[in-house]
N, C-alpha and C positions, 0 to 999 in steps of 0.2 A: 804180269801182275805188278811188279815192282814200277814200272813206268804210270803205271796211277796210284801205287800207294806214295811213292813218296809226294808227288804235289799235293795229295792228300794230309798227307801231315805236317809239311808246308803248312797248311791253313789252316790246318789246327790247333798249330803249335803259333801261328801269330794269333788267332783268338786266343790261346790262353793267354800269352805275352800283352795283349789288349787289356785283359782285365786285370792283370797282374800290375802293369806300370800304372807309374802316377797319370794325373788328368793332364792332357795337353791342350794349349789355346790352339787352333788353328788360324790360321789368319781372315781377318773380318769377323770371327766371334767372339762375342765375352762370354769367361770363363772365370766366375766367381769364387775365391776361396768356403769350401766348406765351412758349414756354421757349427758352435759349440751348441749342439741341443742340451746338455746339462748344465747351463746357464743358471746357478744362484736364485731363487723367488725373491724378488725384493718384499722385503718385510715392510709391513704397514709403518705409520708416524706414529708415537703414542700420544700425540696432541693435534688440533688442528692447525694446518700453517696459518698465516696469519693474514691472508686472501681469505678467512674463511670465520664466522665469528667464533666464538669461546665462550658461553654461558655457563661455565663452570667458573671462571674469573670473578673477583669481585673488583670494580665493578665489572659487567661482562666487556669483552672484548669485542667492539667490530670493527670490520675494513671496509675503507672507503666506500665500498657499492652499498652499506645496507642502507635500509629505511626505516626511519624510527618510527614506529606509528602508536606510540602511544597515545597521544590525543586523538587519532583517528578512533583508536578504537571507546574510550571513552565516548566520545560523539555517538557512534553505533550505537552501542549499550546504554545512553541514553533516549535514543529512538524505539529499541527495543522495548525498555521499561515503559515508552508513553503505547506500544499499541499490547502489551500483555504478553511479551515473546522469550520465552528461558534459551530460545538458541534461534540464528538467522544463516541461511546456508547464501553462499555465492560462489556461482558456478562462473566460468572462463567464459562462457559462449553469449553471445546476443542473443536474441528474438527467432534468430533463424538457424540456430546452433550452430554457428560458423567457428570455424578452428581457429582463426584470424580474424579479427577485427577491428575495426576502428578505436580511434582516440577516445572520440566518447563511449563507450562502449568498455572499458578497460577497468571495472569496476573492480574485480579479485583482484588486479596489479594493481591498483591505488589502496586496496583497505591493507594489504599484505605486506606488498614491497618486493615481489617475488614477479619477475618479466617473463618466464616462457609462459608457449603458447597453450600447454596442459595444466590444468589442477583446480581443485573447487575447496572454497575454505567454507568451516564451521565455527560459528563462534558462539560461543553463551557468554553467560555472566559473568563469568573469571577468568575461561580460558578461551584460547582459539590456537585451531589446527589446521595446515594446509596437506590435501592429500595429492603428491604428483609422481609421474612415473620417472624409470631411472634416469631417462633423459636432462632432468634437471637436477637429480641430486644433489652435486656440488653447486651448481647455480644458486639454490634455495639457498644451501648454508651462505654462501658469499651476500647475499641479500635481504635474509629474513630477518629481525632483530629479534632480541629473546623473548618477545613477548608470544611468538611464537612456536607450536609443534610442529616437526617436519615427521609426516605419515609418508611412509615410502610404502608408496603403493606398490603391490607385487611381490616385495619383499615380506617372507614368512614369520610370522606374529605380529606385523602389522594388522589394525580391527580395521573392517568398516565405517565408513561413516555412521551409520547405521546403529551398528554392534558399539561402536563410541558414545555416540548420544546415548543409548541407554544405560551403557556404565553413569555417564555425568549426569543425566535428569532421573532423577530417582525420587525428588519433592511433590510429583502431577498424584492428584486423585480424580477417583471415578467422575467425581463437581466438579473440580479445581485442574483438566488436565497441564501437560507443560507442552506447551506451544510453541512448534518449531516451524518458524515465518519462513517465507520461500515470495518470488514473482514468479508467477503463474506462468509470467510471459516467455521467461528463463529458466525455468526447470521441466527437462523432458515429463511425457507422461510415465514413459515405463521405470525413471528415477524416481518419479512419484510416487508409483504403486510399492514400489521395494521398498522403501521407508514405511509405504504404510502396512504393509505385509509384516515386516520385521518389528515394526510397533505391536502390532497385534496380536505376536507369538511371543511378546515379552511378558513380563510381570508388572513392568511398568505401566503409567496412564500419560502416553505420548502421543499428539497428535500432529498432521499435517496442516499448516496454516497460511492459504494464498491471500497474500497482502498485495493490494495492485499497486499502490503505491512506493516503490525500489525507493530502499532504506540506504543506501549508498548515494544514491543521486540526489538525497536529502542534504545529507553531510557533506559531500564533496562541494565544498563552497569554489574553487573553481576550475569545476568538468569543463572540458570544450566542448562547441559547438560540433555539430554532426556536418558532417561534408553532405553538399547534393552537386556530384562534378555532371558535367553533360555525358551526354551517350552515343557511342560508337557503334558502326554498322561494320557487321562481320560481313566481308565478301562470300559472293555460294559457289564461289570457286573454292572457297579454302572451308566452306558449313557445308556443300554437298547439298543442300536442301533447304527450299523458302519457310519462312517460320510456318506458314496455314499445314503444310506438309507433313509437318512434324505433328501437329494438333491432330489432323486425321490418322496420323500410328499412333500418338498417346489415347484416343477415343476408343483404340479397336481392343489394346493392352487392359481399358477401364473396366472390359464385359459389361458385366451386368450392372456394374456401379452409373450412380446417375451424374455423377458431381466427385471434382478432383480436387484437392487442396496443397500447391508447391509452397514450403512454405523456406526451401536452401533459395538462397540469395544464384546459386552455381545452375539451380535447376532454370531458374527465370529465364538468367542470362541466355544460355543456350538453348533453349527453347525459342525465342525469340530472336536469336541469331544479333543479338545487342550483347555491347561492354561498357562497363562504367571504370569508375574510380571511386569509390565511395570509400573501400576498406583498403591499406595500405601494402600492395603487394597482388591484390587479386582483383581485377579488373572486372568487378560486379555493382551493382546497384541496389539500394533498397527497394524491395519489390514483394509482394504477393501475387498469386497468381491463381485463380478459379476457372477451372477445365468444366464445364457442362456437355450438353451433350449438345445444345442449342447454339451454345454462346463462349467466349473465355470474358474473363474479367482479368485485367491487370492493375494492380494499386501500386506507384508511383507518389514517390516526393513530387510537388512541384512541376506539374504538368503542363501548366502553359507555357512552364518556362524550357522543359525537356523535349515536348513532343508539340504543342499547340506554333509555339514560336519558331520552331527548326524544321522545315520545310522537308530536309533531305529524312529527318524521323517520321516525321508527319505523315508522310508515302511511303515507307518503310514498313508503317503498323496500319496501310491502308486507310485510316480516318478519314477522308474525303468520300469515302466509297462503304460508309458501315449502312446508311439506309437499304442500299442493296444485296449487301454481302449477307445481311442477318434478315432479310426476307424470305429467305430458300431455304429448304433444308440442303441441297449438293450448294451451296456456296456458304453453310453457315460454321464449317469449318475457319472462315474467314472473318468471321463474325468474331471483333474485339473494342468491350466497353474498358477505356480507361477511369480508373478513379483514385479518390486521392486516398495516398497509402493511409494514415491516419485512422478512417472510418475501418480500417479492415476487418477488427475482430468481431465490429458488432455488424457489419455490412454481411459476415458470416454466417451471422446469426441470422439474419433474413434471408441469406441465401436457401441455409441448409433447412430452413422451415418451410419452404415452400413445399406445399403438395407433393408437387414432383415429384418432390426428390426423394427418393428412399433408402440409397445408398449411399453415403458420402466417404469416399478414400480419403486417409488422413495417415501421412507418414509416420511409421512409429519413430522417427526422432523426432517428431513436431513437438510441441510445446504442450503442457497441459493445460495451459491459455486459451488456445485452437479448441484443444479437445473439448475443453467447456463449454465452448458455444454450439456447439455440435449436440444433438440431442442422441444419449446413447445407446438408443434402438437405433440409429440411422449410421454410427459409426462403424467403419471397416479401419482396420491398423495393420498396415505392410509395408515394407519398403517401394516405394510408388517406382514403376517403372523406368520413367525417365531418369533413375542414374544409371541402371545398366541400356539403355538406351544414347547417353551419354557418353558414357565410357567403351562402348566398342564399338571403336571407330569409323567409319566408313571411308572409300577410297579417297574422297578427296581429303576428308581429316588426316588420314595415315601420310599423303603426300607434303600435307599443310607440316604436320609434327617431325619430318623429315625436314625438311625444307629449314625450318626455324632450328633444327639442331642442328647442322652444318653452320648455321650460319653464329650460335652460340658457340660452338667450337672453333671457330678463325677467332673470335676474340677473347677465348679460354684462354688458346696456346699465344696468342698474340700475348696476354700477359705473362704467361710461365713464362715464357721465353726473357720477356724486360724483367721478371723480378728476382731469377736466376743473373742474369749480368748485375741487375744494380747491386744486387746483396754482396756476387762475387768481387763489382768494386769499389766496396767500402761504402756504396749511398748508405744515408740513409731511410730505410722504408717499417712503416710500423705499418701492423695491421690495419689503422685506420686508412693512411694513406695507402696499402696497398687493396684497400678495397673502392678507394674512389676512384685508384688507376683503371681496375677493372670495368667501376662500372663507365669510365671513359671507352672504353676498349669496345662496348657492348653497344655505347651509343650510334658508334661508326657503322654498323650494321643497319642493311633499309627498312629493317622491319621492324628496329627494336621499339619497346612501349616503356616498359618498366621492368624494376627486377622482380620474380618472382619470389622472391621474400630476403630480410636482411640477409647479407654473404656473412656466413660464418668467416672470418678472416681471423683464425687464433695460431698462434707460436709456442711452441715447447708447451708447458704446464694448462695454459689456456687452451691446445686442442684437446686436454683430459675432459672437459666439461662440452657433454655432447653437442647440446644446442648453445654453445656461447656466443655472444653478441660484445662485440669491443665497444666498451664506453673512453671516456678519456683517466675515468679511474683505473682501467684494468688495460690500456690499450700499452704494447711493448715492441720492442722497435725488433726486427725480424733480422738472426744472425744464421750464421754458418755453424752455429754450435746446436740444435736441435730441430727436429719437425715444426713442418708446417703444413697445418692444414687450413684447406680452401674447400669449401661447397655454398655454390652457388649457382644463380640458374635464373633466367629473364621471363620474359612475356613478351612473344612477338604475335604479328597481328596478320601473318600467313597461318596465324592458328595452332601457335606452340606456347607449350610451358614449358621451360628447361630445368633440369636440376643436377646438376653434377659435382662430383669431387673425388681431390684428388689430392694426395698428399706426396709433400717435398722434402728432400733435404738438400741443402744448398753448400754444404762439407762435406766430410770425411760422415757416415754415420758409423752408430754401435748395433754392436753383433745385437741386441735387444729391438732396435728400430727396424733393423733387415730381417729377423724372426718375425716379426709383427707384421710387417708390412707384407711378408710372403705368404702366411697365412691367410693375412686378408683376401692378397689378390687371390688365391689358389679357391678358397670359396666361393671369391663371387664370379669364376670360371668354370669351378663345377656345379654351381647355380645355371650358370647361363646353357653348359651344355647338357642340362639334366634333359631327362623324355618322360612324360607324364599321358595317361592315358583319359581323355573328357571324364570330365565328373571329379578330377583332382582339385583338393581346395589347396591354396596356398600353402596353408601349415603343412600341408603332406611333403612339399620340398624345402622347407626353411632349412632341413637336416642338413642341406648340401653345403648350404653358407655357412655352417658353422662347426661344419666337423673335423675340419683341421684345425679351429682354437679350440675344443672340445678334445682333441688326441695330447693337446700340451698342457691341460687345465684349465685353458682361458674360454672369456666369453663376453658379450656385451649385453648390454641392456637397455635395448630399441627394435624394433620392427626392421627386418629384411628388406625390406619392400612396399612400396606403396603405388596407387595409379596416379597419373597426369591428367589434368584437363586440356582443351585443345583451346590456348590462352583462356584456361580458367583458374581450378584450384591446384596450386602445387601438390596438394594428398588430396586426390579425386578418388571418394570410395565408388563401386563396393568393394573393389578389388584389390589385396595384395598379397605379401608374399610373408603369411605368416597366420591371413584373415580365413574366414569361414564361409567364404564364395567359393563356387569351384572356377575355375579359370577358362575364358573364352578367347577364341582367336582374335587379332587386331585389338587386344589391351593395348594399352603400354603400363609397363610400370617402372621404379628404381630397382636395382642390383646394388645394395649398401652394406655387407655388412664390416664390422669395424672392432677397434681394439684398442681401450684406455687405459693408460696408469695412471693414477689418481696422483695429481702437483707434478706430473713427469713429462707424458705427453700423451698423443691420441692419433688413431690412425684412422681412416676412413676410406672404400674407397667405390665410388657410385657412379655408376653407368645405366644410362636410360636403354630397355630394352621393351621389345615388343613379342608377343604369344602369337606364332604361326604354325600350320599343321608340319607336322616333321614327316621326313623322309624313312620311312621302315620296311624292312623287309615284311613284316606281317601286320596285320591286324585283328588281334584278337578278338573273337566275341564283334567285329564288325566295328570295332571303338574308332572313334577317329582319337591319332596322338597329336602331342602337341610339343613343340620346344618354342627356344629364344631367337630374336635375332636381334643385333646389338642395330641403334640408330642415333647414340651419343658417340662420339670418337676425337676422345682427347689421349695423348699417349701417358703411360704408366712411366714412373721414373727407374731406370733402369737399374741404379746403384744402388736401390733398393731391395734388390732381386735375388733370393738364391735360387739360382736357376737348379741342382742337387735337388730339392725340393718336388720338383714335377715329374709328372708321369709325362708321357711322350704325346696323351692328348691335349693337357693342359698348353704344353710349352706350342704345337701344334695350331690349337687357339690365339693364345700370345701373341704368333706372329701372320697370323691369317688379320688378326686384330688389327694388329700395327699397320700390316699392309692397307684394312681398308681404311684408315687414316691418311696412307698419303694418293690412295687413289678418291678418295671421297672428299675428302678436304682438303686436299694437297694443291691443285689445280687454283683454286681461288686464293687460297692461302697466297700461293706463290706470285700471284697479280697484286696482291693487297701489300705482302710484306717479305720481302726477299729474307728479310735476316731469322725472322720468326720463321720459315720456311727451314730454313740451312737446319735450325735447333732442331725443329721436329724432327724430319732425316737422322737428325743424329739419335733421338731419343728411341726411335721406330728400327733401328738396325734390327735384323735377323739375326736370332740366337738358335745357336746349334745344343743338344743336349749336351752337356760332358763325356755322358760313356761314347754317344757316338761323336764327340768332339775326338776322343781320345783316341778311340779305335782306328778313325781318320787319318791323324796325324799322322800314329806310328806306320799304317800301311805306307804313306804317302812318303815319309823319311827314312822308310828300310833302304838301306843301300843295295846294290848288288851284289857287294862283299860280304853283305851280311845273308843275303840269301844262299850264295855259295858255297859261305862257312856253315849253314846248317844242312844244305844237303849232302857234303863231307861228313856232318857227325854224323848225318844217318845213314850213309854209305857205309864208315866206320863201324854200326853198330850193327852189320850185315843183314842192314834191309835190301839191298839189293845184290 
């Protein structure tokens, strides 16, 4: 017996010895000192810094970014008084409710002074209020002057728009109501209705008032002109599918409906397998589009100039060939009248009068413009097929979004790589210049078009403000003394939209930045390897990304996740990771979430991932399940890392991660840029857990002398 007990307590007595000694490095791992989790709450400012205005000051106090708009708003308020209006709402979105849009178009950021891409202002007689969500919070204050309310949307005892107007308009009678002006053309119907819903249940006499005539484009003496850029042909190697294609699945989705109405700029593009340039960042065109059962109609800018005079369009949308295509009913899927965008709303109106027609689909984010000319026995209101049609993808798109992410990522790390040496020697690089290097970086790529939206490029206190944009007011030169964050992301025309980010530090960081930044990453890992069963909406795993800043008090205030277009909109709904879709195979969407102190700094960190069926031992109930697979791969900075923080699937992840970085992008990397190569390598090393770093070591350092000494004591203590 003794000849097996003692090797037996040999191994026992070095596992206890294992967990009893300190951590040891083995060689080729890092092995990070343990963090202080009782870390200090940094206590709030009792005033606002000075990045940020002070309307408690006499006189108030602002920084450089704000916009003074008090004649603006006098000009309003005197428009208002000539057509009868106690309050005029202005919502962020065009005609087509676009999250992004154009120059002209930018009406809320010209009355306000306030640049992201969320929030809708009210104004009446005396006061005006912007409501946006947390994403801009400190943006707002850096930019609003006092003549402004910031309504923080989300945030608990903030009112409604809604619930606000009727606090303020309290003068309307049952004769004389108080009339709250809107364009028709820019206010959803279902915002519509909830205003007037909410008027109705008040005590007040408030009504809804569509003025066609846009009361900002009166006053803005000088809006720019509207772009009409030309129009690009998406290859059906990288769309899968001829535009007429497409028309015969959206006909079969329409049932019973007799008549379709696209009224997203996003829906047009991809439907018809064309890209423009009209809005800055998303490679779409002004467009409507009427789906019949006979015929489509597409209304276009500038037709002779887009489709009549450019040969390679002109055959593209079949034109030469419509006498015949719209003779047939089997060829009339093919069947496309262009006209000019302009007449659309009333072109509508003759449309959806025809006999015919008896059903006309009309997206419930369409306009209540649209809905107008729609007669409303004839209308249906749902989300029109073609975004979930859009958004999950088919093989050649998933190849196309593949494809463009590799090819964003040689010139991700191609920059981490240069802005880690310059910072290290002594250049200097501000966020401005370090977002022109990128988009230089980006341009070296064969496919690249444009960026898919401004690169956030902010340093220290600037990454606290989510969606920041470096102006030259606010742009600061980028040191070794606190974080940087970078998310950014292109348009290429293999049929990708990128979005990624990643956050740096380029010294020594604080035990606060390596808390923050492990949290992040540890969420958006156990995001990525969650297992969800069909029928899961987004919000059912958003828990995942936020429950290790949720275990130390923290949190953020922005969306988990959103879908990608396939070079279309950087947040392609319906899909994300927070929304009320259940989630479908071949999505894609972001993996973001993040961590700010307000004037300190900000973490973020985002990986483009995609929804394929998972591998399970069972399937319950017959469900099909579902997980992630990562198809962004830029690497994580490692000094960032408490690796003590992970569980053994997390770290597991980690480095299955890294690795398909240098097998996915490594190979081309290394043909394009030897030095940016060597960095990666370095960033991607394998990490071993600590306990089994530890446990390693000591087996591997016991001496002989040391084993012999302890089968002595146990000799001595008459084990055998």
């Amino acid at each position: 017996m003794a000849k097996f007990l003692i090797p037996m307590l040999v191994f026992a007595s070095v596992v206890y010895l294992c967990d009893a000694l300190p951590s040891a490095v083995p060689d080729g791992y890092i092995f990070p000192q343990r963090p202080n989790v009782n870390r200090a709450k940094r206590e709030d400012p009792t005033s606002p810094p000075d990045t940020q205005r002070d309307c408690s000051a006499t006189p108030p106090y602002y920084p450089p970014t704000t916009t003074i708009t008090t004649q603006r708003l006098i000009d309003l308020r005197a428009e208002m008084t000539r057509i009868g209006a106690a309050a005029y709402i202005v919502p962020s979105e065009d005609s087509h409710d676009s999250e992004y849009i154009a120059k002209c178009h930018e009406r809320r950021a010209w009355i306000c002074g306030m640049t992201g891409s969320s929030g809708f202002v009210v104004v009446t007689m005396d006061k005006a209020a912007i409501w946006t969500d947390g994403r801009y919070f400190l943006q707002a204050e850096q930019q609003l002057d006092c003549n402004w309310i910031l309504m923080k949307s989300g945030v608990s005892g903030t009112p409604s728009s809604s619930e606000w107007l009727i606090e303020e308009l309290t003068s309307g009678t049952a004769e004389n109501p108080s009339k709250v002006a809107f364009d028709p053309t820019l206010l959803s119907l279902s915002s519509h209705d909830s205003y007037v819903n909410a008027f109705e249940a008040s005590d007040e006499h408030i009504v809804m008032y569509p003025h066609q005539a846009n009361l900002i484009d009166i006053v803005w003496t000088d809006q720019p002109e509207c772009t009409n850029e030309p129009l690009m042909i998406m290859e059906k190697r990288w769309t899968g599918q001829d535009w007429w294609d497409k028309i015969t699945e959206v006909r079969t989705e329409m049932g019973d409906a007799d008549m379709m109405v696209l009224h997203a700029l996003d829906d047009t593009a991809w439907l018809f397998n064309l890209r423009g340039a009209d809005i800055p960042y998303n490679p779409v065109f002004f467009a409507y589009t009427i789906i019949r059962k006979d015929k489509s109609i597409l209304y276009i800018k500038n037709q002779d100039k887009l489709v009549d005079d450019v040969e390679e369009i002109n055959d593209h949308l079949l034109q030469d060939d419509q006498a015949t295509e719209c003779a047939s009913e089997t060829t009339n899927h093919r069947c496309l009248e262009i006209r000019d965008y302009t007449i659309f709303l009333d072109d509508l109106n003759n449309e959806a009068s025809d006999a015919a027609i008896e059903k006309v689909w009309i997206s419930n984010s369409a306009s209540y413009g649209i809905y107008e000319n729609v007669n409303e026995t004839k209308q249906y209101s749902a989300a029109v097929p073609i975004q979930v049609m859009k958004a999950v993808k088919n093989e050649e798109e998933i190849a196309g979004m593949k494809e463009g992410n590799v090819q964003d990522a040689i010139a991700k790390i191609e920059f981490l790589h240069w802005i880690e040496e310059a910072v290290k020697n002594g250049e200097e690089v501000t966020e401005l210049s370090g977002a022109d290097k990128l988009f230089a970086f980006r341009a070296q790529q064969p496919d690249f078009v444009m960026p898919s939206f401004g690169s956030i490029s902010a340093f220290g206190p600037n990454g606290a403000v989510i969606h920041y944009t470096s102006t030259n007011e606010t742009n600061v030169r980028i040191t070794k003394d606190s974080m940087y964050l970078l998310d950014s992301g292109g348009q290429y025309k293999c049929g990708t939209t990128t979005d990624t980010t990643r956050t740096m530090h380029f010294g020594v960081p604080e035990e606060k930045h390596k808390q923050a930044y492990t949290r992040v990453l540890l969420g958006a890992i156990d995001l990525s390897l969650s297992v969800f069963p069909e029928g899961t909406y987004g919000r059912d795993i958003d828990v995942h990304a936020r429950q290790h800043l949720w275990n130390h008090g923290w949190n953020y205030r922005h969306g988990t996740g959103h879908g990608l277009g396939a070079m279309l909109n950087v947040h392609e709904g319906p899909f994300s990771i927070g929304g009320y879709t259940a989630l479908e195979a071949n999505v894609f969407l972001s993996d973001e979430p993040g961590y700010y102190e307000d004037n300190d700094f900000g973490v973020r960190l985002e990986t483009v991932f995609m929804v394929v069926e998972a591998d399970t031992e069972n399937n319950f109930g017959g469900d099909t399940y579902f997980t992630f697979e990562e198809v962004a791969f830029v690497p994580f900075d490692p000094k960032l890392i408490i690796y003590e923080m992970f569980e053994d699937r997390e770290l597991e992840w980690l480095n299955d991660y890294h690795q398909k970085v240098r097998t996915i992008v490594g190979p081309r990397l290394k043909e394009k840029n030897q030095d940016a190569y060597d960095w990666m390598i370095r960033q991607t090393e394998p990490v071993a857990h600590p306990l089994t770093a530890a446990a390693d070591s000591v087996i591997r350092n016991m001496s002989l002398l040391s084993i012999v000494t302890l089968v002595s004591i146990l000799t001595n203590m008459n084990f055998m």
